[in-house]
N, C-alpha and C positions, 0 to 999 in steps of 0.2 A: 558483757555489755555489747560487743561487738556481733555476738549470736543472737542477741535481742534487735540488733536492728537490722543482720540481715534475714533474720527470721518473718520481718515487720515488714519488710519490704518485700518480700516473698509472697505474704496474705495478701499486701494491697496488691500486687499484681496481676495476683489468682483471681481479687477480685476485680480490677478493672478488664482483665480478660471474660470474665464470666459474661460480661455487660455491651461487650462488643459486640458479638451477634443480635444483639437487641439495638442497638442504632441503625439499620439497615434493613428494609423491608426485606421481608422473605416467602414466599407464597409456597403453599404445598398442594398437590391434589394426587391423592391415594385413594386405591378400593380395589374390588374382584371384577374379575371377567369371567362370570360361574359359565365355563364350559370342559368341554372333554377334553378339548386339544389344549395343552399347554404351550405356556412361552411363547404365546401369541401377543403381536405387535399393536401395540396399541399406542393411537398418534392423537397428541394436541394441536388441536388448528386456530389460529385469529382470524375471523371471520370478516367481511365487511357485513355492512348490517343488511345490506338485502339478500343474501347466501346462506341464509339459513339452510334451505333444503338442496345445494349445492355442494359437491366437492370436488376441490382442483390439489394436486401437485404443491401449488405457491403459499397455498395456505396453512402446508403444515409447521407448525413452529419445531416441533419435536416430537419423536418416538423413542418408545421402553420397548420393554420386554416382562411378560408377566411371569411371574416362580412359579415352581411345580403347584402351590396352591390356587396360582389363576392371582397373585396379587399382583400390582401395579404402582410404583411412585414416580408422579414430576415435580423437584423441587427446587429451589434456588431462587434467586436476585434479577434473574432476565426480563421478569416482565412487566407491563406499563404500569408505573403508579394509578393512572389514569383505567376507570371502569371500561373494559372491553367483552366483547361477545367473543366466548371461544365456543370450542368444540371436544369434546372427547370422542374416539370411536373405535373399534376395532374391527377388522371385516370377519364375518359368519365363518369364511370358508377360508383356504390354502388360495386361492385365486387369484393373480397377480393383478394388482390395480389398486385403486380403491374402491368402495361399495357404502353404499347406505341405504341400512332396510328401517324401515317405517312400520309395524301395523299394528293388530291387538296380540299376535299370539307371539310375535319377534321383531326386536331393534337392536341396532349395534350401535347407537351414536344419542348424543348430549348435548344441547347446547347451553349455555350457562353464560352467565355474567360475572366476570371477576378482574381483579386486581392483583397489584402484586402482593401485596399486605394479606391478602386471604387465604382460605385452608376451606377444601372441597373437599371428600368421600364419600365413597360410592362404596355403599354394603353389595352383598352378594345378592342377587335377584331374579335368577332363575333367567328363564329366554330373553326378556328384556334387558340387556343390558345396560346399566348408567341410567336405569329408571326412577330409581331412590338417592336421593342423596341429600347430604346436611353440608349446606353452603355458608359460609359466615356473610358473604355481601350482601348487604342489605338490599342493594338495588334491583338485584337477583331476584330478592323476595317480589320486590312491586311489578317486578315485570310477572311474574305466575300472577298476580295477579289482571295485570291486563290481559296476559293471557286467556283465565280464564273469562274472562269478562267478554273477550271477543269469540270463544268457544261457545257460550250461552250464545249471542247471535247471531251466530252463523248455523247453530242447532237449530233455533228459531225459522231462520231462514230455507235452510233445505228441505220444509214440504212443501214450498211455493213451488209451483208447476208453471204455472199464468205468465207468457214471457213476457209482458208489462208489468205484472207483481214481481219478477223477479228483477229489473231494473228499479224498479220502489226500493225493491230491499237491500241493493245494494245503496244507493242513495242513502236509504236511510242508515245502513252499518257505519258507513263513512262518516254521517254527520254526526252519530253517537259516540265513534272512537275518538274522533277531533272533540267530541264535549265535553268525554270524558279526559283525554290529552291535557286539554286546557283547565281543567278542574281540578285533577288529581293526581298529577304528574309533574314532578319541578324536576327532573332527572333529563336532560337534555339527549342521553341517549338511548331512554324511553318515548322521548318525543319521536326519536325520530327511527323506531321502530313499531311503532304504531302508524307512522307515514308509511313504512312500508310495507306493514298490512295492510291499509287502504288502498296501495298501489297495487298488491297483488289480490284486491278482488274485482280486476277486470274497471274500477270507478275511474272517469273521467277526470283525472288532474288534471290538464290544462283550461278544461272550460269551468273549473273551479278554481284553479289559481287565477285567472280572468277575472273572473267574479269578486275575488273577494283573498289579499294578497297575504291578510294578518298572519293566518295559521302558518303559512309558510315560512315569513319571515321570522315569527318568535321562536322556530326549527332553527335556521339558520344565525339566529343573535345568541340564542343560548348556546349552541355549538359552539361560535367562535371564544366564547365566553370560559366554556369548560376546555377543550380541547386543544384553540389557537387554530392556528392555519395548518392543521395536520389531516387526517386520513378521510375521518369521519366526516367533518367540513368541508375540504374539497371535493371530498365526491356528490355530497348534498351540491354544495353548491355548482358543480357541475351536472347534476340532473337538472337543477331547476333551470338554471342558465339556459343548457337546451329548450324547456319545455317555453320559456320566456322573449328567447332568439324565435321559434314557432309562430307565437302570438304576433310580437314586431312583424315579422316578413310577413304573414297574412293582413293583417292591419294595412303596412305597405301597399301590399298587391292592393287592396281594396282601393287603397286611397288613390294608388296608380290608375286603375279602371276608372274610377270616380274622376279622378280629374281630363281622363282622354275623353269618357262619355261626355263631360261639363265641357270640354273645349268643340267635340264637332257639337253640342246642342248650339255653343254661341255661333259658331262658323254659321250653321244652318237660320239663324235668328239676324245674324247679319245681312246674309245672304237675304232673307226675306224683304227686312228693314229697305238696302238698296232697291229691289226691286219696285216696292210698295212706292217708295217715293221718287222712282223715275216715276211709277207709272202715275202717281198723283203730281208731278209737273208736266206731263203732258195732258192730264185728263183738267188741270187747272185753269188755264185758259178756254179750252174748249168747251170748261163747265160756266167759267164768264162769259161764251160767246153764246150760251146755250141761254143764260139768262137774260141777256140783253134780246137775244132773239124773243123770247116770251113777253117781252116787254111791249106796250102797244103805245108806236108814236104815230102823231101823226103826220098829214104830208109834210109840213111845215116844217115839224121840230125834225124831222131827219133831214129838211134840205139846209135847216139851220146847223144840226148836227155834223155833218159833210163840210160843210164850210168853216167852222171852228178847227176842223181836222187841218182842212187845210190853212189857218194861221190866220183866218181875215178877221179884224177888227168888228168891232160890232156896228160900225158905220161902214164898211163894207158890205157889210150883209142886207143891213136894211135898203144899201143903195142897188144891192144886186136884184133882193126880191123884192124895191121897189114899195117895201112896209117902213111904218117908222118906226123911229130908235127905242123908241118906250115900247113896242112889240117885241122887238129883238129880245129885247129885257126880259120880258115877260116870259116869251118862250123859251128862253135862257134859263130862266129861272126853274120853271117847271120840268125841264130835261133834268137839272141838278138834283129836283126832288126824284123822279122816276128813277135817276139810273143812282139813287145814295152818293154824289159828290159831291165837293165843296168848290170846286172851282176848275178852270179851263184844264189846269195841268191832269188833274186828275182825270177830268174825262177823257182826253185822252189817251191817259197810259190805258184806259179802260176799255175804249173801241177801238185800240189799233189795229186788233186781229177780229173786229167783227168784219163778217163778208155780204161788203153790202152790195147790193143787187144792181 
């Protein structure tokens, strides 16, 4: 009885052992390095997403060593649950550094999209190295696809000669990668590896983020969304920040300029203003003395006029010039019409500056 249960407790063990490596992501990536020279170093890197065609020092995560076959294993628990852009690569030669060759007939390097949970291999493949491979992440897959999909237009693009067709064509790559971006891509670090394909074919982000803020922003919401406040988001979000601080200070200066020109136009409109209307209070009077000059009185009415100036009654006047009062009247009256007034005060303020003879 007692062999039966520790016999029993032995299977359940074996089997809850079994099942432990299976609660814990585990990624692998194996393959060949088909060359002559064996037990060459072959190094994993985490890339940021615009270093595709870049290699530094800081970005290697790890290196092997390949067996007399040219094989290669990375495996373990180290790395981000979350999809990242690495790199596999080995250098060509014994030559101390790093190296990355590119062309049709030899390449030493891979980029890829993986996770911790996944399993990469790289079969044997002659000069290319890490040209073939069967990835499990699926996101991996969608990106070859945009990739190709940007390879078809920029094949398109390079018989353009016309350096105004060649600004078209850029123009237009941009706005087909963002169409497509937006259409066929829910993968936020596909979004934002197509931004930086757009960015590395010489196209104008800022006077497009200017323009038009969405494509950028649904970059940066989905980021925050998948990733949080980690690598990929901050460094988005500080390129765009830059290109967004750019805009402000031009804007600024603009507005700056705009208000110093607006401030000497008013100086200069004031300035005018003053002048204008000293010069209409002294040309005002002299324009009243100009039309009362034009004015045709007779002897009478100016010797009648002269003497209202001076204060005398209208029985004064008739006794000076010796006419009577109903005349006074009269010529009184017809002055009021002549010169537009209604009465003694007015005429006055009216002739004080006439210079009578």
């Amino acid at each position: 009885m007692l062999k039966e249960k520790i016999s029993r407790i032995l299977f359940l063990t074996c089997v809850a052992c079994s099942f432990i490596p299976n609660c814990y992501a585990q990624y692998k990536i194996s393959g060949y390095v088909d060359a002559e020279q064996k037990n060459k170093t072959v190094y994993l890197s985490l890339l940021k997403y615009d270093e595709e065609t870049m290699i530094t020092e800081n970005q290697i995560l790890f290196s092997t060593q390949t067996d007399n076959s040219g094989y290669f294993e990375f495996k373990g628990q180290l790395l981000s649950e979350k999809d990242k852009l690495y790199r596999i690569h080995s250098n060509i030669n014994s030559i101390k550094g790093l190296q990355l060759v590119a062309d049709i007939e030899k390449s030493n390097f891979y980029n890829f999209i993986f996770s911790n949970r996944d399993t990469i291999y790289f079969p044997k493949s002659g000069n290319n190295w890490f040209s073939q491979s069967k990835n499990s992440n699926l996101t991996d897959k969608e990106w070859r696809k945009l990739k190709s999909f940007e390879e078809q237009l920029e094949k398109n693009n390079a018989q353009i000669k016309n350096k105004e067709a060649q600004q078209q064509a850029i123009h237009d790559f941009a706005e087909k990668v963002k169409t497509y971006s937006e259409k066929s891509i829910k993968h936020p670090l596909l979004k934002l590896l197509a931004f930086s394909d757009i960015k590395r074919n010489d196209f104008n982000i800022k006077a497009d983020f200017e323009k038009d803020e969405t494509f950028y922003d649904a970059i940066s919401t989905s980021l925050k969304s998948y990733y949080g406040e980690t690598s990929y988001y901050l460094q988005y979000q500080d390129e765009i920040s830059k290109i967004s601080n750019v805009i402000l200070q031009q804007k600024y200066a603009f507005q700056k300029k705009l208000n110093y020109t607006l401030g000497i136009l008013v100086l200069i409109l004031a300035s005018i203003s003053i002048f204008q209307f000293r010069k209409l209070k002294v040309l005002k009077p002299q324009k009243a003395i100009q039309e009362i000059s034009n004015l045709t009185l007779t002897n009478q009415e100016e010797k009648i006029t002269k003497l209202i100036l001076e204060d005398k009654s209208n029985k004064e006047i008739a006794d000076e010039l010796f006419i009577s009062l109903s005349t006074v009247k009269t010529h009184i009256r017809n002055l009021y019409t002549k010169l537009d007034v209604a009465n003694r005060h007015e005429l006055s303020a009216k002739l004080k500056n006439h210079p009578w003879d």
